[in-house]
C-alpha positions in Angstrom: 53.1 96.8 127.7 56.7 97.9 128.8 57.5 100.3 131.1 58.7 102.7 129.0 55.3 104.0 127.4 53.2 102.8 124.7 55.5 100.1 123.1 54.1 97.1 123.4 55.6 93.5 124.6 56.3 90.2 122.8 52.3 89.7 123.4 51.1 92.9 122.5 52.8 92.8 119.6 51.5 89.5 118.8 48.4 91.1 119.2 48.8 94.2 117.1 50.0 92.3 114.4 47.3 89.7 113.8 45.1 89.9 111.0 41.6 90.9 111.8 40.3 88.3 111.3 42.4 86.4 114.4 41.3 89.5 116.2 37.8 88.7 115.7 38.2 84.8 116.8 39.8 86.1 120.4 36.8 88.8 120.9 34.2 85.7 119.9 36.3 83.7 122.6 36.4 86.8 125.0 40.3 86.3 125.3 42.2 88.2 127.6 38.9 90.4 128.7 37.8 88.7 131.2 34.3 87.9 130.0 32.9 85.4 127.7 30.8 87.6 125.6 31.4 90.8 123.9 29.7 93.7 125.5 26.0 94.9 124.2 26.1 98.0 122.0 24.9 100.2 124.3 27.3 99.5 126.7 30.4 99.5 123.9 29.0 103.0 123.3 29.4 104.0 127.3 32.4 102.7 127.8 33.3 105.4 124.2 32.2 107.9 126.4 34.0 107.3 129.6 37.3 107.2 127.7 37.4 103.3 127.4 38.0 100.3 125.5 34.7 99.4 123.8 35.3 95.5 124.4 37.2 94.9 128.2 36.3 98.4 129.4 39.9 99.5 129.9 40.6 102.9 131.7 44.1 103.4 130.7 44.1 104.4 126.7 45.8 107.8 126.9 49.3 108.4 128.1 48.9 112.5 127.6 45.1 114.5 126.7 45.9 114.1 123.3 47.6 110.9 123.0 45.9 107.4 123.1 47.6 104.2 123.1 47.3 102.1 119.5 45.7 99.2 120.8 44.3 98.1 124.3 46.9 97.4 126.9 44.5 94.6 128.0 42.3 93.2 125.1 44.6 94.1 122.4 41.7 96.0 120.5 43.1 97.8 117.4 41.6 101.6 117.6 42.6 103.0 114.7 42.9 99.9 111.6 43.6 102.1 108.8 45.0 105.5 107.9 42.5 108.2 108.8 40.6 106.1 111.1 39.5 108.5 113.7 37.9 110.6 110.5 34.9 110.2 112.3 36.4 111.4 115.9 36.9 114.8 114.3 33.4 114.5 112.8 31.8 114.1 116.6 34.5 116.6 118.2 33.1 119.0 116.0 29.5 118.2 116.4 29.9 118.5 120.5 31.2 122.1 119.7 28.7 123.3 117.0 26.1 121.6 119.9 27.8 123.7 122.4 27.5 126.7 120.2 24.3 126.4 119.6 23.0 125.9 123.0 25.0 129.4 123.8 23.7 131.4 121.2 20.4 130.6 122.0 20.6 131.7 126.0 22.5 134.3 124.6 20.2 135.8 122.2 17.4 135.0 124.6 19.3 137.1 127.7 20.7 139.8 125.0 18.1 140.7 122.4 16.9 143.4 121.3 20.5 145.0 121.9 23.5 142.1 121.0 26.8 142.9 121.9 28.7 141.3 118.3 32.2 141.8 119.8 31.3 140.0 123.5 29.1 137.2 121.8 32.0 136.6 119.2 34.6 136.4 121.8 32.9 134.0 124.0 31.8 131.9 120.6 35.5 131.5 119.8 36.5 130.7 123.5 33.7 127.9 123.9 34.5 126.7 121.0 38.2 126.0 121.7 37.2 124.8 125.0 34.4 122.0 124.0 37.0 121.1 120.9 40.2 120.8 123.1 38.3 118.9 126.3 35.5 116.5 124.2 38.7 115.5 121.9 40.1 112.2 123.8 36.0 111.6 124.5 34.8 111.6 120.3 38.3 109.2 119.8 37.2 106.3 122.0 33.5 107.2 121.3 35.1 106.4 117.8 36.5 103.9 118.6 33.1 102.2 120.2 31.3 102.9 116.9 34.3 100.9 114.6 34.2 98.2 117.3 30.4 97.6 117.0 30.3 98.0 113.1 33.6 95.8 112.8 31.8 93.9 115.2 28.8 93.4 113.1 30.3 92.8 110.1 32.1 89.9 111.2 29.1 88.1 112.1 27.4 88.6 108.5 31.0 87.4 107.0 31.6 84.3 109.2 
């Protein structure tokens, strides 16, 4: 990567612009990660949830909250390999809220019944809401991202 953000150099570009397939063969290979195997699913699925790269376990994806990089500066993973790829981000972002929700409503309703406040239990349903949406969002992309990885992952192995 340059210095000046998320563009990438002569090798990340080479990276970014190889056909899947050639993306595969280097993750088969372990090119550029550091390891000569591709991580177990369960750990893929970690590294989603600590706001990594699925396959080298990258920390550096996101250059704002809401911003993540293309591709990994160090693997060269693709994250998102088609138009409305993170579909399924917003899918999870939303499940952690309704989750959220849920769990409030309940303590809520058990601290607040017989008598319910509807104007405080509304407010505080909208704030946690926003909240869990706005802070889980960079988490449900590379959590995503994990899931692709592994199912791209798998595929490839019943194809070749």
């Amino acid at each position: 990567m340059t210095e000046r953000g998320n563009e990438p150099d002569a090798a990340g570009l080479s990276r970014l612009l190889a056909p899947p397939d050639e993306q595969a063969r280097r993750e088969r290979v372990g090119r550029g990660t550091g390891a000569s195997k591709a991580p177990s699913g369960t750990r893929a699925l970690l590294r989603g949830l600590g706001k990594r790269c699925p396959r080298c376990g990258q920390t550096k994806l996101f250059s704002r909250w809401f911003t993540m990089s293309k591709v990994c500066p160090r693997c060269g993973l693709q994250f998102e390999r088609e138009q409305g790829g993170f579909l399924g981000a917003i899918a999870l972002n939303y499940l952690a809220a309704m989750l959220a929700w849920v769990l409030m409503l309940t303590l809520w309703l058990m601290i607040d019944l017989p008598d319910i406040h509807l104007a405080a239990l509304t407010a505080a349903s909208v704030a946690l809401v926003v909240v869990v949406l706005l802070f889980f969002f960079p988490f449900s992309k590379t959590l995503w991202a994990a899931v692709e990885y592994l199912v791209y992952r798998s595929e490839m192995r019943t194809k070749g």
